[in-house]
N, C-alpha and C positions, 0 to 999 in steps of 0.2 A: 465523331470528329472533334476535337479540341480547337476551338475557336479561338482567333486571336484579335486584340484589338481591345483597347480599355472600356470601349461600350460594347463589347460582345457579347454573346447569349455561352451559356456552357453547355456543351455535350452533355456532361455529366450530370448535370441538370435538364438535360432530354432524359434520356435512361433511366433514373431517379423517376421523373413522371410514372414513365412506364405507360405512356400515348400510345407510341408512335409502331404500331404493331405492322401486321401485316396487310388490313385494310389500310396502310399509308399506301404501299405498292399498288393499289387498285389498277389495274389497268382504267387510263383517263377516257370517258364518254364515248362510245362508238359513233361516228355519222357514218352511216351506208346509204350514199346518195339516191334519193327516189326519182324516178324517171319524170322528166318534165318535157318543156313544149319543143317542139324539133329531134329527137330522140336523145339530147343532152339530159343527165341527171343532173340533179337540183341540192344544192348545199346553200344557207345563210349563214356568213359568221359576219360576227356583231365586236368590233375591239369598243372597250370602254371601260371605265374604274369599274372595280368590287373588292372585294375581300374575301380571303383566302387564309385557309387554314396551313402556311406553310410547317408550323412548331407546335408541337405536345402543349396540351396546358401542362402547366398552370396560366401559361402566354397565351398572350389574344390572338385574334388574327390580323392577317394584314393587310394594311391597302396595298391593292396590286394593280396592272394593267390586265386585262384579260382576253379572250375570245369565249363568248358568251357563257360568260361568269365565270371563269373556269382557267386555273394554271395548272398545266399547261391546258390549252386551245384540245376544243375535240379530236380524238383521232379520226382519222379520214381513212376509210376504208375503200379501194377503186380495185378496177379490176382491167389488167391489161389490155390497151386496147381502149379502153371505156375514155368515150367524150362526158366531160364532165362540167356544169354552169355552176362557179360557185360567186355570190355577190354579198361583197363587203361590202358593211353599214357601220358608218365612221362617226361611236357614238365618245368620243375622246373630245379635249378641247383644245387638238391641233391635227394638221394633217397626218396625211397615215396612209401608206401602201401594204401589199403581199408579195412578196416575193416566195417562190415555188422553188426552194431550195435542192437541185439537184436534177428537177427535174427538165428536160429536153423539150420548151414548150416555146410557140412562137414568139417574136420579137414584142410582140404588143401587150403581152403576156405574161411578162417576166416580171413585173413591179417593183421598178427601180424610177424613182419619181423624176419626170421630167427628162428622162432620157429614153423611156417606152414609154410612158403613162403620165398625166399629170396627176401632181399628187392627190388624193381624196379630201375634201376640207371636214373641218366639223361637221356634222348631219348631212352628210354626202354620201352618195354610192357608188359602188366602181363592179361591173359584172366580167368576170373572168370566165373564159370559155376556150378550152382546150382537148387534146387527147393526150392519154397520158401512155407516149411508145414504148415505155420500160417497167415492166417489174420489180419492185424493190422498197426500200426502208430510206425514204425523203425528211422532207418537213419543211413547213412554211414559218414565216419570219417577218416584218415591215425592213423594208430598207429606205426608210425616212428618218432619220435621229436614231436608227437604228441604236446604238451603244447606249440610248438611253429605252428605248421603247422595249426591244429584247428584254436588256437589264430589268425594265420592271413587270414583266411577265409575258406577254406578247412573242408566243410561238406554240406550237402543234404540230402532231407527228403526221404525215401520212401515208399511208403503207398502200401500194401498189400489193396487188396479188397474181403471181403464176397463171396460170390454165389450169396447170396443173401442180398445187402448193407442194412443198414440202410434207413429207409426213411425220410429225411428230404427235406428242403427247400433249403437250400446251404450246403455243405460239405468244411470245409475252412481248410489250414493247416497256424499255427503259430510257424513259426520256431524264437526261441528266442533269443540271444546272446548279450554280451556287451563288449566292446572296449576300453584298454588306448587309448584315441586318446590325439595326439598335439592337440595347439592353432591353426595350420592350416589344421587339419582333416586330418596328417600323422599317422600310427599306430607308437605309442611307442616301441622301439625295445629293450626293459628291460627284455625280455622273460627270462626265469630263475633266476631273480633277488632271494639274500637270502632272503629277506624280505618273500616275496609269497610262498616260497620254503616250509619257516618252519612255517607260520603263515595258513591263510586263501586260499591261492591261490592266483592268476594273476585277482581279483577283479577291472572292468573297469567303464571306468563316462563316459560310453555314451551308454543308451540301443536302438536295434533294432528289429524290428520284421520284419522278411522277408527279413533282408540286409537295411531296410530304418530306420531312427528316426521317429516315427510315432506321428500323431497326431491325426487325425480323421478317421473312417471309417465310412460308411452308413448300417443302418440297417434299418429293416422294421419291423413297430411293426404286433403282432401277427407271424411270422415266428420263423422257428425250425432251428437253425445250427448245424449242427455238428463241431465242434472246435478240431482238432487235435492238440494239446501243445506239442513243440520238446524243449527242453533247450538245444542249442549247446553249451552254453557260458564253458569257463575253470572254472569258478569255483563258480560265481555267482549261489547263491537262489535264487528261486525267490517263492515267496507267491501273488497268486492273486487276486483280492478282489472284484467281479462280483457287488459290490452297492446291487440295491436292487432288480437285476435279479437272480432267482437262478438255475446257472446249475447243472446238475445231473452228477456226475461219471458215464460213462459205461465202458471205460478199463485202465487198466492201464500198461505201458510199453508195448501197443499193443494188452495186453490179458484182454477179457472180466472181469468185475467184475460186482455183482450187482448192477445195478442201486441205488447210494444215493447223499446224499447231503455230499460236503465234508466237516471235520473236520473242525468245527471252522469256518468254510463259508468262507476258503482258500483255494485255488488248490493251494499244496506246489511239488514244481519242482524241485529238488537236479540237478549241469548236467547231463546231457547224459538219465534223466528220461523223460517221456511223459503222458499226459491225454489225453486222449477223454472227451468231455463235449458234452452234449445236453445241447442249449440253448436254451430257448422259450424266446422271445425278447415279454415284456412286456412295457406299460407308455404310457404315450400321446403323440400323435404324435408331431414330432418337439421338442421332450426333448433331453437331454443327459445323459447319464449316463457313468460315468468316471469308470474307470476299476485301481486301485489301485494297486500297487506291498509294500506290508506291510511287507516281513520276516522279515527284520533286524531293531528292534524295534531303533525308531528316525530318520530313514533315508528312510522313507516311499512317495513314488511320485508316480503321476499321470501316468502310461503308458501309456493309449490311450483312448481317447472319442469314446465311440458306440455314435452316433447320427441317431436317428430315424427320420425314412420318414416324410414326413406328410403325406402322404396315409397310410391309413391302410389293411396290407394283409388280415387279417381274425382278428373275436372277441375274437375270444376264442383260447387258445392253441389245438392243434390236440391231438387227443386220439392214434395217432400210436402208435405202442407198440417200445420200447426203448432197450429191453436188446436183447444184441449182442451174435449170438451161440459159446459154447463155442468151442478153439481151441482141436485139439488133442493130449494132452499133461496126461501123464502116471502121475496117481495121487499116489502120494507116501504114504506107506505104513508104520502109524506114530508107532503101534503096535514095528515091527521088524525091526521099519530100526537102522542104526548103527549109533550112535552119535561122531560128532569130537567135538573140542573144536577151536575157533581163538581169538585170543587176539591181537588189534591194538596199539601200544605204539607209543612213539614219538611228534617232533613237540614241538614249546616253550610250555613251561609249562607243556611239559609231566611229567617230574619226580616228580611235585607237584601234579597232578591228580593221579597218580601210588601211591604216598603215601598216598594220601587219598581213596583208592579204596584198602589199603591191605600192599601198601607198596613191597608186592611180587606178580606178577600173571604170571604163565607161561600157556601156554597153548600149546595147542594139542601134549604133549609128549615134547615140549622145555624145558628147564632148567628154572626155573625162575629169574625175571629181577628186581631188586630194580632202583628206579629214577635213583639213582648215577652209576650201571651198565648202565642204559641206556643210561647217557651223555655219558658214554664213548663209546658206539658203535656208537655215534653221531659225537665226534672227531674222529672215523676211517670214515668217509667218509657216512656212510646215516643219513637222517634228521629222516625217521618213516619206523618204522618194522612192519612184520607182523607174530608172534611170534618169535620173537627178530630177526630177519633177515629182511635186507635191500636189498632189490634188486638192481641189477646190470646188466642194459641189461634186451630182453627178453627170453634167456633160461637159465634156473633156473632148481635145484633139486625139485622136485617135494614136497611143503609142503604138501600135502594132497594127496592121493590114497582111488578115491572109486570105488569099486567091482562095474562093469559093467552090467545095467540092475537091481542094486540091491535101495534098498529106502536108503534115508541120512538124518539125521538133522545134521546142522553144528550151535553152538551158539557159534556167534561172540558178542562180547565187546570191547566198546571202553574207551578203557583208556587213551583218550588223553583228550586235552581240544578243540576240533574243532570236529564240522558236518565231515562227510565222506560218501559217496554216492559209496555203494558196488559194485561193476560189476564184475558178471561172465560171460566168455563167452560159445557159444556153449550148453545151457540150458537157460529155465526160471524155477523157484522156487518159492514154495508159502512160503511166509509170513506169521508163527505160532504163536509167540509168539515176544513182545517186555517188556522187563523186569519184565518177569516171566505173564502174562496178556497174555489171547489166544488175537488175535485182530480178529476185529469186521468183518470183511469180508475174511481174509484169502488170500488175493491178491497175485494171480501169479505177479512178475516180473522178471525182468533181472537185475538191477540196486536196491539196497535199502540205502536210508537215516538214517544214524544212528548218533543220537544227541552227544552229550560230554557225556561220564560216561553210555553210552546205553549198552544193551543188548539187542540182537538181536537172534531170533533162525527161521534159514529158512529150509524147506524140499525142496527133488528133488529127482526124477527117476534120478539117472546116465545112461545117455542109448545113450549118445553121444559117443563115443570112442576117445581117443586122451588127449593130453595135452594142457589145457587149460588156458589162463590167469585169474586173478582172481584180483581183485586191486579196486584203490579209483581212484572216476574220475574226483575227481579235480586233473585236469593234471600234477599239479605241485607237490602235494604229489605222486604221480604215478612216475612224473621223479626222484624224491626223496629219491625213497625206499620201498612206501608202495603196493607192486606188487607182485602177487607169481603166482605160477603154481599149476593148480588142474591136478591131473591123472586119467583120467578112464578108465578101461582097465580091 
């Protein structure tokens, strides 16, 4: 990738090195929880400085945040079904939560500071103990300073497993993310600069896959991967561009969806989103096929070389069968469920997209907001509302209450001029409609992409109890403002 920025590292000086091979891709630490006292398994993660090999020498390594020692955080391996005690030891010199990104765990559980949990201090402990009711491709996170904790390494994958997996040939996880770094592979310590605040996000010039700047892995032609995609990064998109292998969707955010080819012949990754891919590694032995990151039209680089064997595994792709069973998730009821309205403002050039969408749009019972009302709730202190309110902190009056147990559609619109990448927590939600259009598969997630000027409409069972966060995951509109509170109750 071609780095940009007068203190930035160069690509071409990764490559040059000639580091950064295919032990960058290692798949990171396995924890496979060991049974402890009550029939809960047992996990210690440890957040605290170290240092980390993100870049190729000639470059040093860097101070980073970690889970015990390690960018990213161990993977966590569970197993459907499985109750599992994992306790954070908060060896940092400020507070510090976990949040279970993704996954469906109780209210007290969730690690969102001071609104389930208080937050952990220095040399503090916090014991999390749940079960984990879904199968799939998660990962945990602090949601305490989040946009800066994240940002400086502070996350890890964790993969729920089937009854019965998938059958493939490798099972690989790609946890993604990208870095301000210095000229000397130091993280840039600009974390809440205005600029990122009100534009794009905390966007970096140096990507990594698995904590390494990658360059090559090995593959074998003829073989089936399964590829679990984690975007940790603050705010980067990423669009991936498999050449002229083509993988199949089988979930997404974790939860099954039909087997297709995606959109465009790009797996598009908003953060904090995830794919599964089945890939059948096609071509002749001894080729390459470059793996592409294309969203951001002009500023399109090579991520990483597959390079095949020169042996060949088998001729032909396997006939196994591909689609993953579905999780247990209470399919909502589009007939009677009760409709809210959210409307996202803010952000430069909000009050020019708000004029050209209406000029006025209040939503779900707010008053409504002209541009010029909304610079001014921008000069009281937030960057981007979520029907005209900025958040402050995470406990908040509740913008939304929905009847427990009962069905929702919430159609959200974004009236700003920037992508936003939706996160609820404590549910996943299917995906109905994107501006007024049923979509094409109806995809359960947790997290949704919504473009500039979108509309969005997602259903859910409410059947979590408690107050929930609800917000954009680029971190820095999240610290910003654009954060609220769902109630189910």
């Amino acid at each position: 990738m071609t780095l940009t920025g007068r203190r930035a590292l160069s690509r071409r000086t990764f490559l040059g090195a000639g580091a950064a091979g295919a032990g960058a891709l290692a798949v990171p630490l396995l924890v496979r929880a060991a049974q402890g006292e009550g029939g809960a398994s047992g996990i210690t993660l440890r957040a605290a400085p170290g240092r980390v090999r993100l870049v190729p020498e000639p470059y040093g390594e860097t101070d980073a945040w970690c889970y015990n020692g390690g960018v990213p955080g161990p993977e966590i391996r569970l197993r459907q079904g499985e109750r599992v005690r994992i306790v954070l030891e908060n060896g940092l010199g400020e507070e510090t939560t976990v949040h279970w990104h993704g996954l469906r765990v109780p209210h007290g559980m969730d690690g969102v500071p001071h609104l389930t949990q208080p937050p952990v201090p220095p040399g503090g402990r916090f014991v999390y103990e749940f079960e984990v009711p879904d199968a799939g491709t998660f990962w945990y996170h602090p949601h305490q300073r989040s946009f800066e904790q994240v940002g400086r390494g502070l996350y890890g994958p964790l993969i729920v497993e089937e009854h019965e997996p998938l059958r493939v040939d490798r099972d690989i996880t790609w946890v993604l993310d990208d870095w301000r770094l210095t000229s000397s592979a130091g993280i840039n310590g600009d974390f809440g600069h205005p600029h990122d605040l009100s534009h794009a996000g905390r966007i970096g010039n140096t990507v990594t896959i698995n904590g390494r700047v990658p360059d090559s892995v090995p593959v074998r032609p003829g073989e089936r991967i399964r590829l679990r995609l984690v975007n940790a990064a603050n705010a980067r998109i990423f669009g991936l561009d498999f050449g002229p292998l083509a993988p199949l969707v089988v979930a997404m955010d974790g939860q099954p969806v039909t087997p297709h080819a995606p959109d465009g012949g790009m797996v598009v990754l908003g953060p904090a989103m995830r794919s599964d891919l089945v890939l059948d590694v096609t071509g002749e032995p001894g080729s390459t096929v470059q793996v592409v990151d294309r969203f951001y039209r002009g500023q399109e680089y090579r991520l990483v070389d597959l390079v095949l064997d020169e042996a060949r595994l088998r001729e032909m792709p396997p006939d196994w069968p591909i689609a993953l069973p579905a999780n247990p998730l209470a399919e909502p009821d589009l007939v009677n469920a009760r409709r809210h309205e959210v409307i996202l403002n803010g952000g430069m050039m909000g009050g020019m997209v708000m004029a050209e969408m209406g000029g006025s749009m209040g939503g779900g019972g707010s008053p409504g907001m002209s541009g010029g009302g909304m610079m001014a709730l921008m000069h009281e202190g937030g960057i981007w509302f979520i029907n005209g309110r900025a958040a402050q902190g995470h406990v908040l009056e509740p913008m939304l209450s929905l009847g427990h147990g009962r069905s929702h559609v919430i159609a959200m619109t974004n009236a700003t001029a920037w992508h936003h990448p939706m996160h609820l927590h404590g549910h996943s939600f299917r995906v109905i409609t994107r501006n007024g259009v049923p979509t094409s598969h109806r995809e359960w997630r947790d997290t949704v992409l919504m473009a500039p000027r979108e509309t969005v409409e997602i259903a859910l069972v409410a059947d979590n109890p408690g107050d929930w966060m609800f917000h954009c995951h680029i971190l820095e509109h999240q610290e910003a403002g654009m954060m609220g509170v769902i109630r189910v109750a």
